[in-house]
C-alpha positions as CSV (number, residue, x, y, z in Angstrom):
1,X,0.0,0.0,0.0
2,X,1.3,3.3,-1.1
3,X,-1.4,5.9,-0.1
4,X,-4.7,6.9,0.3
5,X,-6.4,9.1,-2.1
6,X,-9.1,10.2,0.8
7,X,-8.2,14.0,1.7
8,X,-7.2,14.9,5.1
9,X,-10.4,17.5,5.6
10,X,-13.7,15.7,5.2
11,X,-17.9,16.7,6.3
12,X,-19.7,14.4,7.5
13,X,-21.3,11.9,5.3
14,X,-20.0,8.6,3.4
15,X,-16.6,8.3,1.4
16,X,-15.1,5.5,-0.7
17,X,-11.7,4.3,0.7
18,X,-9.5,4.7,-1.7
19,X,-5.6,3.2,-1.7
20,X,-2.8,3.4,-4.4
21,X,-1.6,-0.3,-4.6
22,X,2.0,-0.6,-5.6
23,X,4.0,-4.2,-7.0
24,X,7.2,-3.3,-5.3
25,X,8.1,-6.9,-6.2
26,X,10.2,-8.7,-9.0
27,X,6.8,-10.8,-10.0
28,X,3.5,-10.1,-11.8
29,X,1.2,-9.2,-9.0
30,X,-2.3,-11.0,-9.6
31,X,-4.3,-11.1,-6.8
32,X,-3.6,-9.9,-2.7
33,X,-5.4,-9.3,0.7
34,X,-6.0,-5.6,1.7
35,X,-7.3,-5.4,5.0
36,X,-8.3,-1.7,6.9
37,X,-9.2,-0.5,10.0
38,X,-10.7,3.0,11.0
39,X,-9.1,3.6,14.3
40,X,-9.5,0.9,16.1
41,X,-12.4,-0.7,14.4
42,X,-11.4,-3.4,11.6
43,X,-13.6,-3.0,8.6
44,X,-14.3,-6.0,6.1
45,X,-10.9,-6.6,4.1
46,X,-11.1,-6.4,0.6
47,X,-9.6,-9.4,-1.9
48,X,-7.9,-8.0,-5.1
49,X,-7.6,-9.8,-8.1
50,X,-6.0,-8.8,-11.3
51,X,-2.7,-8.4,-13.1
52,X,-0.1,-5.7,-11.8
53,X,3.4,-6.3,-13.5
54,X,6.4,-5.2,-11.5
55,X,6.7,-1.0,-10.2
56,X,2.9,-0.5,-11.8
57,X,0.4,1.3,-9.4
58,X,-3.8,0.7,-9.8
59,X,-6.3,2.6,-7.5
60,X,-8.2,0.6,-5.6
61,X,-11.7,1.2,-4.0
62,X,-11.3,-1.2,-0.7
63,X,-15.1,-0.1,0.8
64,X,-16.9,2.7,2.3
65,X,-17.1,4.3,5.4
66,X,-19.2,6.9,7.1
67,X,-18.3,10.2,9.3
68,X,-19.2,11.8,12.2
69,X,-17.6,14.7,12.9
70,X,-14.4,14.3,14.5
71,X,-10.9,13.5,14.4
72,X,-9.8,9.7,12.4
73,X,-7.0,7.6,11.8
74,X,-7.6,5.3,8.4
75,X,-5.1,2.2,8.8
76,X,-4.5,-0.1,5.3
77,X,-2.2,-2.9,5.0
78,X,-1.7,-5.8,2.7
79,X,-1.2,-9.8,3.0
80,X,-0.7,-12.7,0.9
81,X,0.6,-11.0,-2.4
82,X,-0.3,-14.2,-4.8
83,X,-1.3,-16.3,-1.9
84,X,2.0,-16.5,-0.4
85,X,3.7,-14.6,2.3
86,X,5.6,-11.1,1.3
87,X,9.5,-11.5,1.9
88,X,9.4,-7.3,2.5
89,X,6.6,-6.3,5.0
90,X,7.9,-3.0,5.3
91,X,5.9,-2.2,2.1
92,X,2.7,-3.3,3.0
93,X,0.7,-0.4,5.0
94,X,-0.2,3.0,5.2
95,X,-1.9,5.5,7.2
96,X,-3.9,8.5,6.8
97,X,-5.5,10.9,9.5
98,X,-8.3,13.1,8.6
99,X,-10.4,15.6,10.4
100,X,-14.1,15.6,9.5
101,X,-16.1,18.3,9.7
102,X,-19.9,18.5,11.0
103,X,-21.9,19.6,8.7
104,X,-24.3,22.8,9.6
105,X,-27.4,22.5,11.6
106,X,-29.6,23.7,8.6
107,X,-33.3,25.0,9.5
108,X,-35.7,27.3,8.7
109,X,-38.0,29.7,10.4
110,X,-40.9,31.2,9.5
111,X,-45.0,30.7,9.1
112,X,-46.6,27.2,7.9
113,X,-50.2,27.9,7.8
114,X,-51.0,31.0,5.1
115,X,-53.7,32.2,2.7
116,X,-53.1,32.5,-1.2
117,X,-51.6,35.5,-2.1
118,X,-50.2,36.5,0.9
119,X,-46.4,37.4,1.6
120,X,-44.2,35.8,4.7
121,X,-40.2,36.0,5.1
122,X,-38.4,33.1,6.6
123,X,-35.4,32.7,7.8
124,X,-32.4,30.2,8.2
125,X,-30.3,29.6,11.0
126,X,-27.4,31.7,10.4
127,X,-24.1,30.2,10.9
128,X,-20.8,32.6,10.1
129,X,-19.1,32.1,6.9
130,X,-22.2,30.2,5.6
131,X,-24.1,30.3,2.1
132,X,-27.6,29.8,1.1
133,X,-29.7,28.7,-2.1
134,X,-33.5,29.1,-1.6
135,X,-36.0,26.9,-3.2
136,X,-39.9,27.3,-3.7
137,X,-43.0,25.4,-4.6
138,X,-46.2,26.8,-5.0
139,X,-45.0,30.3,-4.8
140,X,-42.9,33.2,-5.9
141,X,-39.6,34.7,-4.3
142,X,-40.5,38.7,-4.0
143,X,-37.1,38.8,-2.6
144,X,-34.0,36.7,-0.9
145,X,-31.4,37.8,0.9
146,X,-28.1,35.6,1.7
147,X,-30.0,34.0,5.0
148,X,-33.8,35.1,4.2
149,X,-36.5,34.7,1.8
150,X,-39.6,36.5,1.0
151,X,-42.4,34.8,-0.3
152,X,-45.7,35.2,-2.2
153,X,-48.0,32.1,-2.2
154,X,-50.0,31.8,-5.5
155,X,-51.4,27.9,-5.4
156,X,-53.3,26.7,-2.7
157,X,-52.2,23.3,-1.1
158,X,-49.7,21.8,0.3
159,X,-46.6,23.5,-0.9
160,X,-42.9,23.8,0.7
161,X,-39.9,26.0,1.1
162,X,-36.4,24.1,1.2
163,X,-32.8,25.8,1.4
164,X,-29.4,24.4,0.9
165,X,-26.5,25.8,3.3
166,X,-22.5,25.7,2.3
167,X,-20.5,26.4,5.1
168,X,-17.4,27.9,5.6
169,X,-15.9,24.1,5.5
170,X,-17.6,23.8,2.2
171,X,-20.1,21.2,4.3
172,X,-23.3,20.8,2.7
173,X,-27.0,20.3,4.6
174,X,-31.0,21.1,3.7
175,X,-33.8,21.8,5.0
176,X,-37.6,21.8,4.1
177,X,-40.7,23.2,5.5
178,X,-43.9,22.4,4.2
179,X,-46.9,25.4,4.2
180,X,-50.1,25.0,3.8
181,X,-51.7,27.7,1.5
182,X,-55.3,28.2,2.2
183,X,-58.1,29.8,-0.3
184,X,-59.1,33.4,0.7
185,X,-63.4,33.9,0.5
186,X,-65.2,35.5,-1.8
187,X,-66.8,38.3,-0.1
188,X,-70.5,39.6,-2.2
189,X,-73.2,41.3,-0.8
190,X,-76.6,42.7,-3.1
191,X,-79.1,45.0,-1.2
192,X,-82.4,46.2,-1.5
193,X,-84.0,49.9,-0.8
194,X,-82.6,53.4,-2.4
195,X,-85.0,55.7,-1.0
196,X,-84.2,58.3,1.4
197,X,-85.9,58.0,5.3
198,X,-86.2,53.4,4.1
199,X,-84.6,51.0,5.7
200,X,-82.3,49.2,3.2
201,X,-82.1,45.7,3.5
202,X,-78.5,44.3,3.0
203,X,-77.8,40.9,1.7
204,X,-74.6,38.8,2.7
205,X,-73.8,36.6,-0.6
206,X,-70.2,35.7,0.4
207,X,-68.7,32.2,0.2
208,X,-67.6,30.4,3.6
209,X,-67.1,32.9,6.0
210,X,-67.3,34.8,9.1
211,X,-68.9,38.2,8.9
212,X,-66.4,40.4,9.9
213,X,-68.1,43.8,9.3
214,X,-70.4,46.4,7.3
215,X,-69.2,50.0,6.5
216,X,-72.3,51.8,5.2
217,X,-70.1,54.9,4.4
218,X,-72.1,57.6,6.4
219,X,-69.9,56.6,9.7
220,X,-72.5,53.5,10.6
221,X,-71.4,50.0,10.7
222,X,-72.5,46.6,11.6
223,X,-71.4,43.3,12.4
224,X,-74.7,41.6,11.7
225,X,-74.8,38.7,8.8
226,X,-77.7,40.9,6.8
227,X,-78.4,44.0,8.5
228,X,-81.0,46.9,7.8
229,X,-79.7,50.7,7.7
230,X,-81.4,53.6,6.9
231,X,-79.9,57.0,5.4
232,X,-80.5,60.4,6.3
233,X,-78.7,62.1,3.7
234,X,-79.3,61.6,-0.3
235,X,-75.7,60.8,-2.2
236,X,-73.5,58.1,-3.1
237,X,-72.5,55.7,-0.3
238,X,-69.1,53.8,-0.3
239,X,-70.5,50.5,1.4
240,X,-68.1,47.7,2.6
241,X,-68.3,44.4,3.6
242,X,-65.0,42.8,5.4
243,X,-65.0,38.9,5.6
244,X,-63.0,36.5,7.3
245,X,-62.7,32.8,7.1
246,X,-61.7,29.9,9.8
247,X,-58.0,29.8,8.4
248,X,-57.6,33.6,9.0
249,X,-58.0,34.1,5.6
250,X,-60.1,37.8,4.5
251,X,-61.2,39.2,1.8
252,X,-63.7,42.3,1.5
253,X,-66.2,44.2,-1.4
254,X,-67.0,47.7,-2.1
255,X,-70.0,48.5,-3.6
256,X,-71.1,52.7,-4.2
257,X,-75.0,52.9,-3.7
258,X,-76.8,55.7,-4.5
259,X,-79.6,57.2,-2.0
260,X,-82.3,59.1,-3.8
261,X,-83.7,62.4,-2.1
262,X,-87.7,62.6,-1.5
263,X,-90.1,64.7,-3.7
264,X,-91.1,67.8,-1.7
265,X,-95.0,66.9,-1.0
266,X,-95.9,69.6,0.8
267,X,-99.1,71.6,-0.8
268,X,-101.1,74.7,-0.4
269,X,-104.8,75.0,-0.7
270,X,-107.1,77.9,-2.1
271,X,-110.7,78.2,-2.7
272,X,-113.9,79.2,-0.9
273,X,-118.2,77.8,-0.8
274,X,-116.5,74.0,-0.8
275,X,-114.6,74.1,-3.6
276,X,-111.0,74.0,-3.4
277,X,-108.0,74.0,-5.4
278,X,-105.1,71.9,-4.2
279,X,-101.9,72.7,-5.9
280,X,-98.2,70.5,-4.7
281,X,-95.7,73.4,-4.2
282,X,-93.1,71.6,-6.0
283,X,-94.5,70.7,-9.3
284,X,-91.5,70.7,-11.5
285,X,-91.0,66.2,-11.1
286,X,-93.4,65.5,-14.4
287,X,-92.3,61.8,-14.2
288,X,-94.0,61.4,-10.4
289,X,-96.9,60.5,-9.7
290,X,-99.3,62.9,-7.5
291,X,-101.7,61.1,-4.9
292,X,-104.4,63.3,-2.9
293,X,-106.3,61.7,-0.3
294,X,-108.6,64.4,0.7
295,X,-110.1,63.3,3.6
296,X,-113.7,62.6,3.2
297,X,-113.4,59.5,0.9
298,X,-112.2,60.9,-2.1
299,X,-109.2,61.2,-4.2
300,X,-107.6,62.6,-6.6
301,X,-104.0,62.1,-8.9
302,X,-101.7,65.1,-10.5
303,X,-99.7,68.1,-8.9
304,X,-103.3,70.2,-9.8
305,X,-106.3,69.3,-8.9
306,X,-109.8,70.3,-7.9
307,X,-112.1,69.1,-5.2
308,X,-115.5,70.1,-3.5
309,X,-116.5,69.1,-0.1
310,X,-120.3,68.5,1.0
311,X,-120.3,70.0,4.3
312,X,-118.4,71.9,6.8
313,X,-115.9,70.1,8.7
314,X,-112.3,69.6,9.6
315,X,-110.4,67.7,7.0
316,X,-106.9,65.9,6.8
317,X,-105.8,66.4,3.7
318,X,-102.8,64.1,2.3
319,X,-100.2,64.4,-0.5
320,X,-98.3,61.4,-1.6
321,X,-95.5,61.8,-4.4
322,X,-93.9,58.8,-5.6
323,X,-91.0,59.7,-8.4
324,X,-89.8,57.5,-10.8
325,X,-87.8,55.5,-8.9
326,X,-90.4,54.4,-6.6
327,X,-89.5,56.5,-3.3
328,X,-92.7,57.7,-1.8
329,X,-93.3,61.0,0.2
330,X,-95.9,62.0,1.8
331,X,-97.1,65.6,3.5
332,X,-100.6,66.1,5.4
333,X,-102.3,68.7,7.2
334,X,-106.0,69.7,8.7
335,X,-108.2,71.6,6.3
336,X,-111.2,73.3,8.2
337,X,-113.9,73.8,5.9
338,X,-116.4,76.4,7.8
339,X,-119.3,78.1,6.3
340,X,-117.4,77.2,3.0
341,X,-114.7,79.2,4.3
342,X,-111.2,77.5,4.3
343,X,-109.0,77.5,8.2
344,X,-106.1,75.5,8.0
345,X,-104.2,77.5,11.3
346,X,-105.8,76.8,15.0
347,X,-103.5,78.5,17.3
348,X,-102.6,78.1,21.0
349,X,-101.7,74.6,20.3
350,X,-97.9,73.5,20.1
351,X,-95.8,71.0,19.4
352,X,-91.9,70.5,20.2
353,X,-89.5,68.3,20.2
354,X,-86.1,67.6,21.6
355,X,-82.9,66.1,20.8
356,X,-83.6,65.7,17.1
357,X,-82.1,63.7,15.8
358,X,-82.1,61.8,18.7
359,X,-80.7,58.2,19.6
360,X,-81.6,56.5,22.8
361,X,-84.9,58.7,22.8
362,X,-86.5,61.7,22.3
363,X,-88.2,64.5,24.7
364,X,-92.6,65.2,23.3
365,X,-94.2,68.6,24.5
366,X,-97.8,69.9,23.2
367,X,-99.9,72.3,24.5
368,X,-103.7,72.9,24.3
369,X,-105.4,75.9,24.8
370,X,-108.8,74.0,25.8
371,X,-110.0,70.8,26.7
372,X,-109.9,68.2,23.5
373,X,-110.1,64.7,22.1
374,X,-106.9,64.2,21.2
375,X,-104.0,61.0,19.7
376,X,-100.9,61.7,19.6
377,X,-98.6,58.7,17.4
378,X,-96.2,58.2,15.2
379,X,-96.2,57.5,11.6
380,X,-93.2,56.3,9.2
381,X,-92.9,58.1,5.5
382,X,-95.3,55.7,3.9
383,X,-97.8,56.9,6.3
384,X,-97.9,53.7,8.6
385,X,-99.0,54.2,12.1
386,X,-95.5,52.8,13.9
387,X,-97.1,54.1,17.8
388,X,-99.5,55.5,19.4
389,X,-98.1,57.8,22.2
390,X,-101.6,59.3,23.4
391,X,-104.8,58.5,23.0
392,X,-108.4,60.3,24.7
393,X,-109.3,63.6,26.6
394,X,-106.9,66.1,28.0
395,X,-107.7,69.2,29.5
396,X,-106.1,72.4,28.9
397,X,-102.3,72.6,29.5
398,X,-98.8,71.7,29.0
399,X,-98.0,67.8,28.4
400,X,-94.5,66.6,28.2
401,X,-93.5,62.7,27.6
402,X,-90.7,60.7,26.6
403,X,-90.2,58.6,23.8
404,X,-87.6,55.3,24.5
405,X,-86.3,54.5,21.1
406,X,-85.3,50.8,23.2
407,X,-88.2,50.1,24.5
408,X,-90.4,50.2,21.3
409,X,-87.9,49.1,19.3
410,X,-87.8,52.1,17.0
411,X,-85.1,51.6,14.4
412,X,-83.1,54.7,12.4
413,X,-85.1,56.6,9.8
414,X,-87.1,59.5,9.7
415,X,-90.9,59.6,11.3
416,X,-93.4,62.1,11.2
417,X,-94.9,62.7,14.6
418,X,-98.6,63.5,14.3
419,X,-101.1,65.4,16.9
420,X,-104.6,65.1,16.3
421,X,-107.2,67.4,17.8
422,X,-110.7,68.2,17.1
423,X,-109.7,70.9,15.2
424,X,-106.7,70.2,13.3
425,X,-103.4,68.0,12.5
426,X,-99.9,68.5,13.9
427,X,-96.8,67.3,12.8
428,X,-93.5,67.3,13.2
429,X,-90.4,65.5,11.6
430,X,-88.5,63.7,14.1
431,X,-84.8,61.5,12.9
432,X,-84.1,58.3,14.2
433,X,-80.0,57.7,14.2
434,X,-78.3,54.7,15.4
């Protein structure tokens, strides 16, 4: 045995023994004995056979070993050259030591549970001197440093992440780490309503989720599934629904609604000996339609119109404009018809109201200058009776109540409060916010 082809710095891992076997005799070598050792443990010896003529050399693989880090000695030595003993032994062996390096702890740190489309950095251990070479499944390097990695996911599933560190020996390791890439949900919603003073009806439409949140763009939100909201203002409305599903994943939608105003409905009467002529004060919306209720029966469609009563009596006269997009409005007041004269002012009596707008609730006063039959309720904008807040005889005075929005379950919009007397209609507009 002449050397060893193994080099003297090794990582860890498995090597082929290697030995240059040279015939330092005067006869044709054909076959011999190599036996090794590392340290002290004797490995399995290896049998040569072939045809080496005198002062020729061959390479010979003997076996394989693996290494741990550390320091070895690699012992080789030869016996029965041609099956007979060797008359020079001094010939026959060879050492090597070698030091073996470990090779680096390779890892990786960083998040294993993720949503498509989202971005995470992970890192490797970093160990002085080393390099690293980033690989990626199922996504898209945004940007890698020596040591870290930034990563956009882009396939859902189970995809991984694996690097490859050199270190300063030139020892080699990898590591992997699987993620799992969830879907994101598909957040929708649709509603229904566009009229000023209505409750619009919202409509979650998403895919698998948890409601997260409404925005309804006027400062309101919600975290109800399909909640109702009602505008006080007309205009465009940035609404927003935020969604979240059970992996953490979100996703949200912005949808612009448009809130029309209401037609003005107010109207002014003239006329005298019953016969009256009703005329809307803003006439200028040809496309809406103009409903009179007149009070004793009869009705009556267009922004001018004619109507003659039978008899003296106190009238409530109402005005109901619905444009072309279907939002109604409605304004009504007392008409006292009296020896064909026309009285539509009583005074004395007053109403008030305070806050207004109001939230939790809301402060009533009237007044009556006599003793009357009176109701005193509340009516939304397509002329429903919501409450009735008083109802019977009072005497002359000052009254003063209060309205819990709570307790009657009075949701935003706009109401008309109405106070009926014997004489003549009320009516004030009170605002309902959240």
């Amino acid at each position: 045995i002449d050397s060893f082809t193994l080099k003297k710095s090794l990582c860890e891992g498995t090597d082929s023994i290697n030995v240059k076997l040279v015939n330092f005799g005067n006869d044709t070598l054909k076959n011999v004995t190599i036996n090794w050792k590392v340290n002290s443990s004797v490995q399995t010896s290896y049998s040569w056979i072939g045809t080496l003529t005198p002062g020729a050399s061959a390479i010979i693989p003997i076996g394989n070993c693996t290494f741990k880090g550390g320091t070895y000695t690699v012992y080789a030595w030869t016996s029965s050259p041609n099956g007979v003993s060797d008359s020079n032994p001094m010939n026959d062996s060879a050492a090597l030591k070698i030091v073996v390096s470990a090779n680096p702890a390779t890892s990786i740190n960083g998040s294993d549970s993720l949503c498509l489309n989202s971005q995470s950095s992970y890192i490797a251990a970093n160990h002085k001197g080393s390099t690293y070479t980033w690989g990626l499944f199922g996504g898209n390097k945004l940007n890698s440093g020596n040591d870290t990695l930034i990563a956009k996911w882009t396939l859902t599933g189970l995809d991984s992440i694996n690097v490859v560190e050199t270190d300063i020996n030139g020892c080699v390791n990898s590591a992997k780490r699987n993620v799992k890439v969830f879907p994101n949900p598909k957040a929708d919603f649709s509603w229904s309503g566009k009229c000023l003073g209505t409750p619009l009806q919202f409509n979650d439409k998403s895919s698998a989720h948890t409601i997260q949140g409404w925005k309804f763009g006027d400062g309101n939100s919600s975290a109800l599934d399909s909640p109702m909201h009602t505008y006080l203002l007309s205009g465009n409305y940035p609404v927003s629904l935020g969604i979240r599903s059970d992996k953490g994943c979100a996703d949200s939608m912005t949808k612009t609604i448009i809130i029309r105003p209401l037609a003005d409905a107010k109207w002014i009467a003239t006329g005298s000996n019953f016969s009256y002529y009703f005329n809307a004060v803003d006439s200028s919306n040809i496309s809406a339609n103009y409903i009179w209720q007149f009070g004793d029966s009869s009705n009556g469609n267009g922004y001018h119109v004619n109507h003659t009563y039978s008899k003296t009596s106190n009238y409530e006269v109402r005005l109901m404009v619905k444009d072309s997009a279907g939002c109604m409005n409605s304004f009504d007041s007392s008409l006292s018809i009296t020896t064909g004269i026309a009285q539509n002012e009583i005074s004395g009596i007053e109403l008030n109201t305070f806050p207004n707008p109001f939230s939790s609730g809301i402060n009533i006063q009237f007044s009556i200058p006599l003793g009357t039959d009176l109701k005193l309720s509340i009516y939304d904008l397509k002329g429903v009776e919501v409450l009735v807040l008083a109802d019977g005889f009072r005497n002359a005075g000052k009254y003063e109540l209060y309205l819990d929005a709570e307790k009657y379950n009075l949701r935003s919009g706009i109401y008309i409060l109405k106070l009926h007397t014997d004489d003549a209609v009320f009516h004030n507009r009170i605002i309902k916010v959240d």
